[in-house]
N, C-alpha and C positions, 0 to 999 in steps of 0.2 A: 429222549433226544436222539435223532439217527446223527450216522457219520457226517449228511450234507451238512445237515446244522450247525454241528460243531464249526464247521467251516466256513460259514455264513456270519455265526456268532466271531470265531477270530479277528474277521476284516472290522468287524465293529470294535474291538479290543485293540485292535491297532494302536501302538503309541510311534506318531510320526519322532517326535523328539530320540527314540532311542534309534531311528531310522537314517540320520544326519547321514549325509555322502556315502549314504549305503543303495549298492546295484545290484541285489542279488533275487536267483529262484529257489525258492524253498518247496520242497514237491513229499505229499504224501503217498505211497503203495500202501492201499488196503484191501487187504482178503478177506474172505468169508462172504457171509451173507448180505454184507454191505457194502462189496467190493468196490474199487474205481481206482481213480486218482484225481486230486485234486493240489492244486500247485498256487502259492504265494507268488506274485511278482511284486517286489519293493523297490521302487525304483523313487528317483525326487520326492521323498516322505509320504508315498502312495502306497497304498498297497492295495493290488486287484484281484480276483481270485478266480483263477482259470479250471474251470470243471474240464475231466478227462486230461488235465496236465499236460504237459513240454515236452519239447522232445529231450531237450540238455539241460535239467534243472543244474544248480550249483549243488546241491545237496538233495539226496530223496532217504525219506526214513521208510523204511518197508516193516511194517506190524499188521496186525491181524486189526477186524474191526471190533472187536470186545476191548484186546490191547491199548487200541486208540481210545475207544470213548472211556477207559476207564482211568485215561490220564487226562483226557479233555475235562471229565469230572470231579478230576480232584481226587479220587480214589487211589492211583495210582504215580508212584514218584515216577516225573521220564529218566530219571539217571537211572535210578534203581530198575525199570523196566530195560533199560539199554546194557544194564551190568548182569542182567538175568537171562538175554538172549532174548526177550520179547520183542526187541529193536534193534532191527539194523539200519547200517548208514552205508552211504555210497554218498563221493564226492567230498567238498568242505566241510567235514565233521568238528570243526572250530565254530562252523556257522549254526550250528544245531546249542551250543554254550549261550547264542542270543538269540531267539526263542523263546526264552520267558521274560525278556525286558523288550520284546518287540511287542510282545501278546502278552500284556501283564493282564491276571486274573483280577476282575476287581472284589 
């Protein structure tokens, strides 16, 4: 699976319900070989997914693209990647705690 996909796959993953009166941008930095960005907009229990990202996400996580796909895939815990330095946050770093109940794995 490349970085797009992952990202393609979330929008599907989407649970509006845990999205209730939620306005926010969720934006990924990724490096390496699979570089880019790519940014959530959740807005009225929507969520669209903006290729090459925002300018002012609410939150951006900056990790490498191995870092990513290997949380994307379950191999990797995000808390335990974020308390190991694999992940950094900029912005509402509260908003990164919902995340996995926006994007529950099925």
């Amino acid at each position: 699976m490349t970085v797009e996909e992952t990202f393609e796959t979330m929008q599907q993953l989407f649970n509006p319900a845990a999205a209730a009166g939620f306005n926010k941008t969720i934006q990924w930095d990724i490096s390496g070989d699979q570089a880019g960005k790519w940014a959530l907009k959740i807005e009225n229990q929507e969520c669209r997914l903006i290729k090459g990202g925002v300018e002012k996400p609410d939150l951006s996580m900056i990790m490498s693209d191995q870092t990513w796909l290997a949380i994307a895939e379950g191999k990797l815990d995000p808390m335990q990647a974020f308390m190991q330095g694999k992940v950094k946050t900029q912005g509402d770093v509260m908003l990164a705690m919902r995340v996995n109940n926006l994007f529950p794995r099925k």
